[in-house]
N, CA, C and O of each residue as an XYZ file, in Angstrom:
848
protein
N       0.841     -1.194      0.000
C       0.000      0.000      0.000
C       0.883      1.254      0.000
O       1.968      1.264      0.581
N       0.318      2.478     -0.769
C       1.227      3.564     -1.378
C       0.999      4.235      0.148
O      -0.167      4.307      0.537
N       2.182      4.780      1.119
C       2.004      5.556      2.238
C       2.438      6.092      1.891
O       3.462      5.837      1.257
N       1.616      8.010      2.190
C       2.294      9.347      1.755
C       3.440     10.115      2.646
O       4.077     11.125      2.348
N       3.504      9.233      3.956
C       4.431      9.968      5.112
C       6.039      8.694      4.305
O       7.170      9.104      4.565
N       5.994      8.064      3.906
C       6.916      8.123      3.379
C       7.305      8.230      1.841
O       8.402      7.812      1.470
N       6.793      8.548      1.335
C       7.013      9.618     -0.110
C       7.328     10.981      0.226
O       8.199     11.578     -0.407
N       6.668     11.550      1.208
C       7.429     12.515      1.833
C       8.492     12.578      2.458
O       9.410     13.386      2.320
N       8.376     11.597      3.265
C      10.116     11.544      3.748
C      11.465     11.309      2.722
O      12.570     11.850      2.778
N      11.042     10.487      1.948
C      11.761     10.542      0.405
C      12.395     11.707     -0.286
O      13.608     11.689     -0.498
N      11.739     12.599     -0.607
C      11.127     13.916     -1.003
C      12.714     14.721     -1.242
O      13.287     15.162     -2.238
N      13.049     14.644      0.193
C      14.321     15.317      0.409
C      15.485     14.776     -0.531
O      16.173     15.275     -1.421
N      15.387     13.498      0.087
C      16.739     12.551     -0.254
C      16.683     12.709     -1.561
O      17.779     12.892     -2.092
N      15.365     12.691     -2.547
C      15.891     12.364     -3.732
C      15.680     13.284     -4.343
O      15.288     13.076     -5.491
N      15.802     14.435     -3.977
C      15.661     15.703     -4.636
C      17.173     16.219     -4.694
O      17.703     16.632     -5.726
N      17.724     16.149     -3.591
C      19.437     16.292     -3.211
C      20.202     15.562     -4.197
O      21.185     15.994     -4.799
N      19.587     14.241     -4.331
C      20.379     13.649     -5.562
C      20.409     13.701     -6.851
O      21.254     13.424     -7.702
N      19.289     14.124     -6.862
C      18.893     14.694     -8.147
C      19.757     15.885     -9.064
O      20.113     15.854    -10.242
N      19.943     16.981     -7.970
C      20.924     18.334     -7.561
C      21.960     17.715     -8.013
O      22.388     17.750     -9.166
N      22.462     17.030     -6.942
C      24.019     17.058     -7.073
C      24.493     15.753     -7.730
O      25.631     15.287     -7.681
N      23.718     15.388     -8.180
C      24.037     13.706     -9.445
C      23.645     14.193    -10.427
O      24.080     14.999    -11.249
N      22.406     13.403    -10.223
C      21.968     13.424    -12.013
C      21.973     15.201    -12.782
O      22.352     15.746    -13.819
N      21.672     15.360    -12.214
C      21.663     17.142    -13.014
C      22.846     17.224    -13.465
O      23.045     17.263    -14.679
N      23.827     17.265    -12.584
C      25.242     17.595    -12.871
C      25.816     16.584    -13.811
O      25.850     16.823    -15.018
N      26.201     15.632    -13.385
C      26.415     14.315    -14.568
C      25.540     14.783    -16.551
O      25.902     14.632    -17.718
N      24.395     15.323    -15.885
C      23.758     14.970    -17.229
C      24.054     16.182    -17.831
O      24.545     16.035    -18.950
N      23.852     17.957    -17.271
C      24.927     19.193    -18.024
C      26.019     18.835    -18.211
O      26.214     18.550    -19.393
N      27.134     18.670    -17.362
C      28.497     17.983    -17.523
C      28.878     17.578    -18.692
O      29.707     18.047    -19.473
N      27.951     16.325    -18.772
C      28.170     15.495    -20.072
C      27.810     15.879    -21.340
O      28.448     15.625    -22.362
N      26.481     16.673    -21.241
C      25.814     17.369    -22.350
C      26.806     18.344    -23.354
O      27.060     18.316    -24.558
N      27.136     19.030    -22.465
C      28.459     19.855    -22.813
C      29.574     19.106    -23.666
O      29.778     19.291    -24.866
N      30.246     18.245    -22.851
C      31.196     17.804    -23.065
C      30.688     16.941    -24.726
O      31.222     17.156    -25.813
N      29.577     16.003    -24.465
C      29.394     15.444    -25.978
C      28.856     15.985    -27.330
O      28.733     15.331    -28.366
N      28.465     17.699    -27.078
C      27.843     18.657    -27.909
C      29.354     19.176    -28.303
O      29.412     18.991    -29.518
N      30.712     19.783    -27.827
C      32.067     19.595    -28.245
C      32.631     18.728    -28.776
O      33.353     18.991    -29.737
N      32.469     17.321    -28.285
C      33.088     16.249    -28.978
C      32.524     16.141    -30.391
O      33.204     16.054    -31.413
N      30.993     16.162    -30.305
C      30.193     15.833    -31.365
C      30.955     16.239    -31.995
O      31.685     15.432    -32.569
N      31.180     17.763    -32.217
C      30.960     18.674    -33.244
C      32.987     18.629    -33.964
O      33.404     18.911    -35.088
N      33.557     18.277    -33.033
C      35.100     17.554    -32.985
C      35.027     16.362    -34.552
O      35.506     16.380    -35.685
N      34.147     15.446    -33.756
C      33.982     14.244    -34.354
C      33.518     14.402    -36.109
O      34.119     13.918    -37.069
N      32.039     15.386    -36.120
C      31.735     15.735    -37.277
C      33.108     16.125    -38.387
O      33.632     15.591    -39.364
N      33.301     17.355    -37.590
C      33.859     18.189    -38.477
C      35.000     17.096    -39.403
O      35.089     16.689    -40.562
N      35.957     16.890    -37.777
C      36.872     15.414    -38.087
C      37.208     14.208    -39.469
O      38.132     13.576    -39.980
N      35.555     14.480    -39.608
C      35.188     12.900    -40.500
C      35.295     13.389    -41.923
O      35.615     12.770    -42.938
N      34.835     15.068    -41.697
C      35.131     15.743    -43.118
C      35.950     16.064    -43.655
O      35.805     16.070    -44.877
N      37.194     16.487    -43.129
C      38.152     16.913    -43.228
C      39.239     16.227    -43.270
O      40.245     16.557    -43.899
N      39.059     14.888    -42.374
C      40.532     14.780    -42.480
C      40.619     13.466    -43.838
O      39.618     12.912    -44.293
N      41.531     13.287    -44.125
C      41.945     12.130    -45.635
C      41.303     11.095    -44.934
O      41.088     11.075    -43.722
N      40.972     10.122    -45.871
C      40.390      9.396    -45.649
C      41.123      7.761    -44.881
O      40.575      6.705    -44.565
N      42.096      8.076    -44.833
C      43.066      6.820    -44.185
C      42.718      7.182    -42.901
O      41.919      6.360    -42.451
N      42.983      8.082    -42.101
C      42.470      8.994    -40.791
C      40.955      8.709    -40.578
O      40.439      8.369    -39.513
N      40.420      8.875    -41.594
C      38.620      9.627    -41.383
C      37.701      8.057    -41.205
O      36.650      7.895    -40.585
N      38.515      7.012    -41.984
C      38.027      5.471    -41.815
C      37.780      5.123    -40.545
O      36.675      4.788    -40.117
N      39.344      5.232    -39.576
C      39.325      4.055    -38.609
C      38.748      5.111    -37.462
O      38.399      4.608    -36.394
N      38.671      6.036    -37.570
C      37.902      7.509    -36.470
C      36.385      7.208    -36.707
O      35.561      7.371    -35.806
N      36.026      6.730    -38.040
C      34.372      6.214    -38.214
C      34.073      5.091    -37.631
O      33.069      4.891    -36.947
N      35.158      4.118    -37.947
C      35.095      2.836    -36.580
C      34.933      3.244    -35.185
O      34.108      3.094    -34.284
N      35.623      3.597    -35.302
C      35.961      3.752    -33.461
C      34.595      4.480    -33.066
O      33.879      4.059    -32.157
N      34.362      5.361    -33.660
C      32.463      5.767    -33.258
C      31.401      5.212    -33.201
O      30.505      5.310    -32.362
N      31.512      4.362    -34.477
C      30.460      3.228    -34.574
C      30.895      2.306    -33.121
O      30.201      2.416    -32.110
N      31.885      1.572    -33.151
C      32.133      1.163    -32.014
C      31.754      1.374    -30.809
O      31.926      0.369    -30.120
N      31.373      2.122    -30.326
C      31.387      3.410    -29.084
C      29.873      3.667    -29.002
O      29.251      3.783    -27.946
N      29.321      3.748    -30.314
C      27.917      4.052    -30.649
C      26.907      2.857    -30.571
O      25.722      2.975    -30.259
N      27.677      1.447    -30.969
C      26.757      0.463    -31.009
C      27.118     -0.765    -29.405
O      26.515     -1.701    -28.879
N      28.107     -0.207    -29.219
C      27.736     -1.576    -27.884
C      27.472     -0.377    -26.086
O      27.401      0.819    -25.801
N      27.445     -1.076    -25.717
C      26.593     -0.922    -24.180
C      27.182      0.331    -23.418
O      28.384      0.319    -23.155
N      26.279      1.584    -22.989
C      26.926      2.257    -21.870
C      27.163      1.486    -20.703
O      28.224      1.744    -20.135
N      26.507      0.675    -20.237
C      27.291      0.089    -19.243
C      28.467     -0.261    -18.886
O      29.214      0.238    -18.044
N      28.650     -1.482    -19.827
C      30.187     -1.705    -20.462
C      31.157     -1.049    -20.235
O      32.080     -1.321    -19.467
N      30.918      0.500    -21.344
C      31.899      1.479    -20.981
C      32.001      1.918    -19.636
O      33.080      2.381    -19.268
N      30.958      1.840    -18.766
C      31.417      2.520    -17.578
C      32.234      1.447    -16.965
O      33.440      1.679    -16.891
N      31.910      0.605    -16.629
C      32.616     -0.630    -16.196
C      33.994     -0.631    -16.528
O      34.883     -0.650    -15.677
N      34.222     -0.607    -17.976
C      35.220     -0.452    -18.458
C      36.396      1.009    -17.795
O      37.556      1.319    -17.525
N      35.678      1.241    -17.818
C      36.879      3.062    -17.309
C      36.666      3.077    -16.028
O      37.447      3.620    -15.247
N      36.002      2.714    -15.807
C      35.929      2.434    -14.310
C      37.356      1.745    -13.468
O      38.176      2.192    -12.666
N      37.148      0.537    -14.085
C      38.344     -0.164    -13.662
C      39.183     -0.217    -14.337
O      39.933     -1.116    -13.958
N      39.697      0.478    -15.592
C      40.660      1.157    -15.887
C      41.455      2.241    -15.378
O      42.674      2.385    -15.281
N      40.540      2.922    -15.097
C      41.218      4.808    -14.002
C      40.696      4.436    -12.660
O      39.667      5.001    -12.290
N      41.056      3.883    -12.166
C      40.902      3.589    -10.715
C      41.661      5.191    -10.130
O      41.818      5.417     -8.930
N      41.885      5.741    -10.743
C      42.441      6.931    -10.117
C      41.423      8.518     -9.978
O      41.584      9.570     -9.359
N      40.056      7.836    -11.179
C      39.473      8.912    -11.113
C      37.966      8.537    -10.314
O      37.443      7.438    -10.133
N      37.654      9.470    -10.049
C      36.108      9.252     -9.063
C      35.070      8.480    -10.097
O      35.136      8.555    -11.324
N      34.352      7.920     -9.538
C      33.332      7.226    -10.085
C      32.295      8.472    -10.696
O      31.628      8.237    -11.703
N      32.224      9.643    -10.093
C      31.376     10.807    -10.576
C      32.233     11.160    -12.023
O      32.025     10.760    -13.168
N      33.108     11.927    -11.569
C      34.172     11.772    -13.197
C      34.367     11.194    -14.278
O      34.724     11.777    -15.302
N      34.077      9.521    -14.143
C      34.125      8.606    -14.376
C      32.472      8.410    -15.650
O      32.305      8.207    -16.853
N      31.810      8.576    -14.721
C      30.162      8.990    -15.492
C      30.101      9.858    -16.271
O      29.272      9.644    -17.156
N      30.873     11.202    -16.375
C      30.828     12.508    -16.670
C      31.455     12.027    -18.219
O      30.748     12.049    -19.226
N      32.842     11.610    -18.226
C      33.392     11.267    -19.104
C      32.865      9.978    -20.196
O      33.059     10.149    -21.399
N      32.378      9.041    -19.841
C      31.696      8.247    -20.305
C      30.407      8.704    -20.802
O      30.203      8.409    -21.979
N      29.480      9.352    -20.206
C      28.436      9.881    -21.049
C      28.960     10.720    -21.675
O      28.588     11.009    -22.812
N      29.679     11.144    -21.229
C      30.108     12.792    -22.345
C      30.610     12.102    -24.121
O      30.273     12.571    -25.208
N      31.517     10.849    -23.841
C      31.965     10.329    -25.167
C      31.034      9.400    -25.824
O      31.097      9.205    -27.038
N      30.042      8.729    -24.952
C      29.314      7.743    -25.884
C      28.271      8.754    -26.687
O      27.923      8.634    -27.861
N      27.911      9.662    -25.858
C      26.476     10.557    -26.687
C      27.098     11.680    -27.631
O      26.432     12.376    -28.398
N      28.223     11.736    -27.488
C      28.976     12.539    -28.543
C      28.582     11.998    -30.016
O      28.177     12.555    -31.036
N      28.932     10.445    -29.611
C      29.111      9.357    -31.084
C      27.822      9.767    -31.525
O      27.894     10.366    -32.598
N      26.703      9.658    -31.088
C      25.341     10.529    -31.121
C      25.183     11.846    -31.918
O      24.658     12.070    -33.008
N      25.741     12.557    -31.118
C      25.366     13.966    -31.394
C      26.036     14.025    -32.593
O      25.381     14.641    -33.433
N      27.581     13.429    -33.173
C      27.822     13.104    -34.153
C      27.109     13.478    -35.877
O      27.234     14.222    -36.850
N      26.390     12.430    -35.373
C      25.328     12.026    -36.483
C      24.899     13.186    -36.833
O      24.936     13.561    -38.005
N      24.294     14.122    -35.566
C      23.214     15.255    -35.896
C      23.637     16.361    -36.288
O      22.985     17.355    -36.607
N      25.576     16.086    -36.257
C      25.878     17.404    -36.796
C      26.426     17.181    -38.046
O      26.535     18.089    -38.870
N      26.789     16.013    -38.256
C      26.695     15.903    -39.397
C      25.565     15.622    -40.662
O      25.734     15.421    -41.865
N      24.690     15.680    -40.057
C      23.107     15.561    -40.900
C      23.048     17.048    -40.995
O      22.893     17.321    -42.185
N      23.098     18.011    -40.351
C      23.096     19.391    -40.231
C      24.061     20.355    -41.438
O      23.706     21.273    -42.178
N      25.198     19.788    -41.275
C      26.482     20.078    -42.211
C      25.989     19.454    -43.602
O      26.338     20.089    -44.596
N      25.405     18.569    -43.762
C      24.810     18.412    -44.959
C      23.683     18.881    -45.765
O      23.436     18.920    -46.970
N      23.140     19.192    -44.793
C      21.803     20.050    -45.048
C      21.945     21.819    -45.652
O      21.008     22.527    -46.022
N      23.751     22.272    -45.577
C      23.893     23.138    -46.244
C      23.613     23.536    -47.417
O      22.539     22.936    -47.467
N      23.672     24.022    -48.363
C      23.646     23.777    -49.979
C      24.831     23.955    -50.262
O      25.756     24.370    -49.563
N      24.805     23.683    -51.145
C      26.122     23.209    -51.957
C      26.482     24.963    -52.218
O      27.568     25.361    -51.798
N      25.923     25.557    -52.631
C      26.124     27.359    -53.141
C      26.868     27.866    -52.040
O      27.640     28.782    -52.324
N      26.821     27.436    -50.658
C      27.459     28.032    -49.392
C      28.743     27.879    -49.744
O      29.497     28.816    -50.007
N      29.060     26.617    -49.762
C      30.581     26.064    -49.853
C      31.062     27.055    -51.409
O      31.901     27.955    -51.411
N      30.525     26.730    -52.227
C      31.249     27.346    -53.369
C      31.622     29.018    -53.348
O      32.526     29.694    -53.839
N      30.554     29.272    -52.598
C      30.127     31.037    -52.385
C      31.627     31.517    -51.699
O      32.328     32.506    -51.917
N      31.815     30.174    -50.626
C      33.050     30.925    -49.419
C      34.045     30.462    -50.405
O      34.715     31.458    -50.679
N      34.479     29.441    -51.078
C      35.127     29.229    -52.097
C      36.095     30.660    -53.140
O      37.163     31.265    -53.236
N      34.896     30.536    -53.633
C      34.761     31.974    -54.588
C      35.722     33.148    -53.869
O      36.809     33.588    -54.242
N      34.966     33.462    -52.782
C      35.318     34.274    -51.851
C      36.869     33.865    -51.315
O      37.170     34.649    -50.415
N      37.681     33.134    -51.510
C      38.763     32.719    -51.317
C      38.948     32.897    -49.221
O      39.821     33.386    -48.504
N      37.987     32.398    -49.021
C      37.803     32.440    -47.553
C      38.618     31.252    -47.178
O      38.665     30.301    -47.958
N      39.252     31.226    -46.070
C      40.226     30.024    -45.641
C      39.307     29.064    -44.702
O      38.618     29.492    -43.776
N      39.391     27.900    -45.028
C      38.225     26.889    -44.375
C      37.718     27.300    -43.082
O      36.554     27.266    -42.684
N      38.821     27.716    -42.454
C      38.513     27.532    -40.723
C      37.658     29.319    -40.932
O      37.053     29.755    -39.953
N      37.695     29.895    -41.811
C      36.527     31.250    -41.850
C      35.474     30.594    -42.501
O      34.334     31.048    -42.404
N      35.770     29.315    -43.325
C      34.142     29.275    -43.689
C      33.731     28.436    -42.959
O      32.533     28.233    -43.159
N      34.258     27.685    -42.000
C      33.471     26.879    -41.264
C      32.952     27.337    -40.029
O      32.140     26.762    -39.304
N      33.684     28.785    -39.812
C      33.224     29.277    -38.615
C      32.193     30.209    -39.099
O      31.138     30.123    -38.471
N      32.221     31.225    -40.210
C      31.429     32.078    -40.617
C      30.145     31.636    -41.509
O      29.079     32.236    -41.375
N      30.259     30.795    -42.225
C      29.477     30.111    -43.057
C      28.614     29.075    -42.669
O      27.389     29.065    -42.549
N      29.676     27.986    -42.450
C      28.694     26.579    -42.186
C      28.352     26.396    -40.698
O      27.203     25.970    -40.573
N      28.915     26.562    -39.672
C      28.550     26.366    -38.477
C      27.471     26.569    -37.854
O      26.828     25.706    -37.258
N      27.052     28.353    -38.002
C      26.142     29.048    -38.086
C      24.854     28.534    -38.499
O      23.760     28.375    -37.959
N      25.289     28.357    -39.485
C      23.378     27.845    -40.328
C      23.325     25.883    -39.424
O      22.324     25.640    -38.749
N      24.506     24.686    -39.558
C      24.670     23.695    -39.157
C      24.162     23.409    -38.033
O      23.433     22.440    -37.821
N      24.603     24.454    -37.016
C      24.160     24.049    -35.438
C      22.573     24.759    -35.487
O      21.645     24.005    -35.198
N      22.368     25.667    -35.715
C      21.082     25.846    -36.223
C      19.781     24.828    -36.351
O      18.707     24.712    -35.760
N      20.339     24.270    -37.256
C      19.954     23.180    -37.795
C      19.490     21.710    -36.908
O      18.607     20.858    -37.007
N      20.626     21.985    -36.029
C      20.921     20.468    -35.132
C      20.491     20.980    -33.833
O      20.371     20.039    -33.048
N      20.194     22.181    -33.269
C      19.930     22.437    -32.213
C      18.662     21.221    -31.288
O      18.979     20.554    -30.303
N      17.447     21.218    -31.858
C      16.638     20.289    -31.468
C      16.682     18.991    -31.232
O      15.950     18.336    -30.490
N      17.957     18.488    -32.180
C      18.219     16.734    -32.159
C      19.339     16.694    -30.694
O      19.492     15.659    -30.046
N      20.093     18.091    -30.328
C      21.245     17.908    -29.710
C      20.696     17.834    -28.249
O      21.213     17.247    -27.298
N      19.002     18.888    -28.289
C      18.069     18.315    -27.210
C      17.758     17.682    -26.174
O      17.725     17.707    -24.944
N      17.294     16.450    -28.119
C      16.493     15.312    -27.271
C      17.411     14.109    -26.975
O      16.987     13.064    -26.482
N      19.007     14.380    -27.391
C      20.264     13.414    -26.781
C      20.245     13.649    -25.848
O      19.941     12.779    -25.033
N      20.570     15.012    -25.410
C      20.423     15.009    -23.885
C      19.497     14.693    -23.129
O      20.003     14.292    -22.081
N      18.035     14.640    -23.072
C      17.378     14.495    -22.429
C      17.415     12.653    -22.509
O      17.233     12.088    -21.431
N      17.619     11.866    -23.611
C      18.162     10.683    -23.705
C      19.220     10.491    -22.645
O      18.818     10.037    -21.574
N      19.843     10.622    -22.703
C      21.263     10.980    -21.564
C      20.715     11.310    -20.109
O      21.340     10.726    -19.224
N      19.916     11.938    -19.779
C      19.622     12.342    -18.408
C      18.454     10.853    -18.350
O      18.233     10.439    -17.212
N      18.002     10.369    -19.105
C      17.132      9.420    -18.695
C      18.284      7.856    -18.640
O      17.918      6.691    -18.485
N      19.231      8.204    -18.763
C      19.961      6.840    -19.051
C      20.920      6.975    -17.561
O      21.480      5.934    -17.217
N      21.111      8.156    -16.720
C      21.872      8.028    -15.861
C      21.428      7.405    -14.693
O      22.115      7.602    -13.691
N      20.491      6.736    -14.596
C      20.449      5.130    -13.821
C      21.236      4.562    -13.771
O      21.812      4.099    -12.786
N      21.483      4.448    -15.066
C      23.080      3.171    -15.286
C      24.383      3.215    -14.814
O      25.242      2.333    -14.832
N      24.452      5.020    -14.136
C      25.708      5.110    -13.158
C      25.818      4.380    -11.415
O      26.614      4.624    -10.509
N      24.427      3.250    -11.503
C      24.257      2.565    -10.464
C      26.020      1.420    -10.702
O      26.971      1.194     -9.954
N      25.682      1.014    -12.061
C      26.921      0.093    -11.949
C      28.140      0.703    -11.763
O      28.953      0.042    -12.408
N      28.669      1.589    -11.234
C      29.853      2.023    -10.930
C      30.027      2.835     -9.743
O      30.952      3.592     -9.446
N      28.748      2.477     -8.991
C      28.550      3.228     -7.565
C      27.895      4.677     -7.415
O      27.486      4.772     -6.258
N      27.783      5.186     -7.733
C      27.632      6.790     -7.871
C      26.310      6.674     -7.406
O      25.479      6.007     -8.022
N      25.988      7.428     -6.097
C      24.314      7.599     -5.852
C      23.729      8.554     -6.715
O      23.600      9.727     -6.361
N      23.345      8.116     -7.878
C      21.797      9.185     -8.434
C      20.788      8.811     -7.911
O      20.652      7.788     -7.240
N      19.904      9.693     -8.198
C      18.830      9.667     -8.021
C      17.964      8.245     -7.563
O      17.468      8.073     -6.450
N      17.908      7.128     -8.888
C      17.103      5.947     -8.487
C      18.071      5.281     -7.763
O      17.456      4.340     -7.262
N      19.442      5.203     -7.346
C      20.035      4.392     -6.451
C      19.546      5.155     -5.079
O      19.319      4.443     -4.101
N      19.444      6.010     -5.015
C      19.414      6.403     -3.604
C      17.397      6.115     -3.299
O      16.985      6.247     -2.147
N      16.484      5.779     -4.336
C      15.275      5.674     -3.888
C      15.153      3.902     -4.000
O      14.076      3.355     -3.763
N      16.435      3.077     -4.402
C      16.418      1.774     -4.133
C      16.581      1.330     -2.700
O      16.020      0.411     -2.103
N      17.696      2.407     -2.195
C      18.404      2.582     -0.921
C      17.173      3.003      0.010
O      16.992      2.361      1.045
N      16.523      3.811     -0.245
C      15.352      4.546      0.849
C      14.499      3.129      0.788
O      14.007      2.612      1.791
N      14.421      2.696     -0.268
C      12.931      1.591     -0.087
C      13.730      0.158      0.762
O      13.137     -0.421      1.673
N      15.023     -0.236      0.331
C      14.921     -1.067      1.121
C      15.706     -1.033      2.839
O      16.097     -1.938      3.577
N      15.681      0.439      2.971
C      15.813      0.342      4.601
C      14.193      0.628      5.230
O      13.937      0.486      6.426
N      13.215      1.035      4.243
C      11.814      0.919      4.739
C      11.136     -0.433      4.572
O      10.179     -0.783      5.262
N      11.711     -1.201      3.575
C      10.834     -2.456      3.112
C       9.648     -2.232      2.028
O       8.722     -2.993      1.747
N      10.023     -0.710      1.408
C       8.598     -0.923      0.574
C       9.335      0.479     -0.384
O       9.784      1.542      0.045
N       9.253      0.057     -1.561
C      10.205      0.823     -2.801
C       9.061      1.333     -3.657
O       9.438      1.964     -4.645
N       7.667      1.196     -3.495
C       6.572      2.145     -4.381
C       6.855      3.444     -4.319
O       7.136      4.114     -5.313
N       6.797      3.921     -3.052
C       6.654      5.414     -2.686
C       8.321      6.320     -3.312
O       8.334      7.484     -3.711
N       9.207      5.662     -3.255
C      10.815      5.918     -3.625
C      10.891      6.407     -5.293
O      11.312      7.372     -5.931
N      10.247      5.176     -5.542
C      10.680      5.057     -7.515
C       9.394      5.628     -8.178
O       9.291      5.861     -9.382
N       8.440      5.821     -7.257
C       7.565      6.982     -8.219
C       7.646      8.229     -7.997
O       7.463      8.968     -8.964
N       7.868      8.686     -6.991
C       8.931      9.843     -6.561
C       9.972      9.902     -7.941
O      10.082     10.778     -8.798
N      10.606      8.728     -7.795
C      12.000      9.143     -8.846
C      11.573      9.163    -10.326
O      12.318      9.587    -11.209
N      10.105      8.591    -10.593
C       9.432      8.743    -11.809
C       9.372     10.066    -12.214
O       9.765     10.709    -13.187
N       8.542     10.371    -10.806
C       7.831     11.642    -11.235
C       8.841     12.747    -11.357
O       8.669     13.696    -12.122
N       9.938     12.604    -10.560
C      11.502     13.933    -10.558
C      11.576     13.890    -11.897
O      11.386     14.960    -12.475
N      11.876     12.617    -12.761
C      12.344     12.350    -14.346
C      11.526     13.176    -15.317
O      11.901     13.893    -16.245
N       9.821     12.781    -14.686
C       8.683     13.359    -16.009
C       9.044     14.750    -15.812
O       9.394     15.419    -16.785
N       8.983     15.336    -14.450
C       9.138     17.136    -14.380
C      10.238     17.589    -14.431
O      10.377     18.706    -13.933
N      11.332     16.984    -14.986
C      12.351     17.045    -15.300
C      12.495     17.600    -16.510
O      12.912     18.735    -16.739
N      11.967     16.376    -17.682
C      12.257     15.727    -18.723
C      11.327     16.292    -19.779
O      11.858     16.816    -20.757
N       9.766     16.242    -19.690
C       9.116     16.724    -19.800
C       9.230     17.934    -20.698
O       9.342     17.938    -21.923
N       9.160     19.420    -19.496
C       9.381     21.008    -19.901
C      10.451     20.929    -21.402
O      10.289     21.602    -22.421
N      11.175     20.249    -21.234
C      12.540     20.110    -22.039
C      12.088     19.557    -23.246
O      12.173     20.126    -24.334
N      11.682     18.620    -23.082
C      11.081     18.122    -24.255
C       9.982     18.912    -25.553
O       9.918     18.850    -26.781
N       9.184     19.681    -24.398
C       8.055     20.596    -25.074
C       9.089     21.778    -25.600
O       8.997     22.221    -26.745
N       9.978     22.197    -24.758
C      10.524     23.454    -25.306
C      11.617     22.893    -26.884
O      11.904     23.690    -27.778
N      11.967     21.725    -26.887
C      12.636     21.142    -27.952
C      12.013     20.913    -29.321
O      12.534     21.075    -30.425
N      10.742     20.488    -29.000
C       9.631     20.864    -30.114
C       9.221     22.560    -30.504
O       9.398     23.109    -31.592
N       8.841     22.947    -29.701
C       8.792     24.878    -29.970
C       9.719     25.363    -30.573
O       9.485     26.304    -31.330
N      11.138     24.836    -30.410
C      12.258     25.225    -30.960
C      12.580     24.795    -32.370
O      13.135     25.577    -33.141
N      12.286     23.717    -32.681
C      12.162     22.911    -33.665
C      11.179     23.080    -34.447
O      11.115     22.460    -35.509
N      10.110     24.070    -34.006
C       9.211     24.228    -35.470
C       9.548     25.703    -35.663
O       9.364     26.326    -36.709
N      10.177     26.299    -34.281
C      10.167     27.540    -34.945
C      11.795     27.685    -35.418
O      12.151     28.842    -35.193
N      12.850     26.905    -35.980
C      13.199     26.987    -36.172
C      13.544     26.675    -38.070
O      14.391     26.986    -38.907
N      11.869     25.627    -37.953
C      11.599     25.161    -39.380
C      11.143     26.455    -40.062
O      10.516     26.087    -41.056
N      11.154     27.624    -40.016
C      10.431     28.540    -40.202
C      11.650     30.082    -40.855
O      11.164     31.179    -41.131
């Protein structure tokens, strides 16, 4: 049976974790894989193609098997860095491989007249990629770079396997020193929807008015 004196008592705990975990972990990372992304994109275009091959592996790689894994993996690899760090860096590089995609779907979505225009213009790449294509590109990708993140903030559960109290570890923790985990994990539902949610609606608003 759902008791409200302890959903309230909850309340605290997993609001704190919320703060100082998952929020942070999930900006942190957001950041960090919206840079990489855009690293990675550019990367794949530019550089010769002996380079640009095994850098497309290694993403795909990264992109198709398990965040878990990876945390596990660096985990007990850098035993030197915090398990929070540890999350930060790992989401930050797998959703990069992600964001990837969207900036390079974006960079394509240029027309061809841009490139020739800065061309013409005898503009030196790194002016047309900063003045020209970037501009209109991220533009473009703003809405997909979004809903990764909000993908990403819904996936940081999975920093349970490497210790780190977020959010649903600490409402696993509340339920079983009470004996009863309803009141904990719909709490941690509901933190996610009013979380997740606003973000989502404002990602669509952005996205049509950006079709425009």
């Amino acid at each position: 049976m759902f008791e409200t004196e302890l959903f309230l008592e909850a309340l605290p705990i997993l609001v704190m974790a919320f703060l100082k975990v998952t929020l942070v972990v999930t900006v942190a990372s957001s950041l960090l894989a919206a840079v990489l992304g855009l690293v990675w994109a550019i990367a794949l275009r530019e550089l010769p193609g002996a380079l640009a091959r095994p850098l497309a592996f290694v993403l795909d790689f990264i992109r198709m098997t398990p965040l878990p894994v990876h945390l596990l993996v660096i985990y007990y690899a850098f035993t030197q860095l915090s398990p929070m760090t540890v999350g930060i860096l790992v989401f930050g590089v797998h959703y990069s491989t992600y964001m990837a995609e969207s900036y390079r779907a974006g960079i394509e979505s240029i027309r061809k007249g841009q490139w020739e225009a800065a061309k013409a213009l005898s503009l030196p790449p790194s002016r047309t990629w900063r003045a020209v294509i970037l501009p209109q590109a991220i533009r473009n990708t703003l809405p997909s770079l979004g809903n990764w993140a909000i993908a990403m903030f819904k996936d940081t559960p999975f920093l349970i396997f490497i210790s780190v109290p977020e959010m649903v570890t600490r409402a696993r923790e509340f339920g079983g020193q009470n004996f009863s985990y309803i009141e904990a994990m719909t709490l941690a539902g509901l933190l996610f929807l009013l979380a997740s949610y606003p973000t989502a609606v404002l990602m669509q608003k952005l996205e049509k008015k950006l079709a425009y």
